[in-house]
N, C-alpha and C positions, 0 to 999 in steps of 0.2 A: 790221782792216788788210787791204786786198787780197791783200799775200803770202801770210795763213791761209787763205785761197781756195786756190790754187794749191800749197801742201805740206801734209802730212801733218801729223795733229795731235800725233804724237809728236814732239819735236823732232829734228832729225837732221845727218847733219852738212852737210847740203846747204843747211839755212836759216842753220845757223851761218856759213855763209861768205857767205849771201847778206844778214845782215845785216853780216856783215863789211864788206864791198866797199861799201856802200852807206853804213855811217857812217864809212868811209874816206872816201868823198865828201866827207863834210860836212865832217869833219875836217881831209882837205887842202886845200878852198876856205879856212877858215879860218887855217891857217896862212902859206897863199901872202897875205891879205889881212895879216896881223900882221906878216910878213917885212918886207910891201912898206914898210906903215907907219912900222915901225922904221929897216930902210935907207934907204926914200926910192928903191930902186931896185927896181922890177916883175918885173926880171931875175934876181932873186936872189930874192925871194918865190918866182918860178916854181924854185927850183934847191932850195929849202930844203922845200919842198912835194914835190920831185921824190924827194927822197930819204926824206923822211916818212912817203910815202903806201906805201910798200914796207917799211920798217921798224913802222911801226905799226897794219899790215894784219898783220900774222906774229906780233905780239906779242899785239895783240887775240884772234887766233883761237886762241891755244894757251890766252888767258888763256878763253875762251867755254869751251874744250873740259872744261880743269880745273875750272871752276864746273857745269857740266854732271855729273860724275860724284860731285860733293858732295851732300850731301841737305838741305842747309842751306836752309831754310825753306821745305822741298818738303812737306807735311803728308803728301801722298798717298803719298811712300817713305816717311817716317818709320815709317806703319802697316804700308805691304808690307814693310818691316824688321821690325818687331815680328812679325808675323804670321808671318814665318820664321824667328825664332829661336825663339819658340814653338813652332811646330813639330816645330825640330830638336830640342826638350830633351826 
């Protein structure tokens, strides 16, 4: 992907927000087209997007941040964990 050009290859919170905002995008395009659909009015897709794309920009990025500190199906912490509780005993 071009973005792993441009940041660091350790994740950080810079790409988390930059993948934030960007599947914001996609996500608010889609909901403004679904509003539209549903009401039949373009006005109100833009109103229901408007408030979406703010609310589930905030939600995303807290939810990025808590899977980030997880180790869940990271192999490569699972071992730097072992290897320091080893360690410590």
């Amino acid at each position: 992907m071009f973005l792993d050009f441009l940041l660091p290859k350790r994740p950080s919170v810079k790409r988390h927000l930059l993948k934030t905002i960007s599947w914001r995008i996609i996500g608010t395009i889609d909901t403004i087209i679904i509003s539209w659909v549903v009401t039949g009015e373009f006005h109100t897709g833009l109103k229901v997007g408007g408030v979406e794309v703010i609310t589930k920009m905030v939600l995303y990025f807290i939810h990025e941040r808590i899977w980030f500190k997880l180790d869940v199906g990271l192999p490569h912490r699972d071992k730097a964990k072992s290897t320091e509780e080893k360690n410590n005993e």
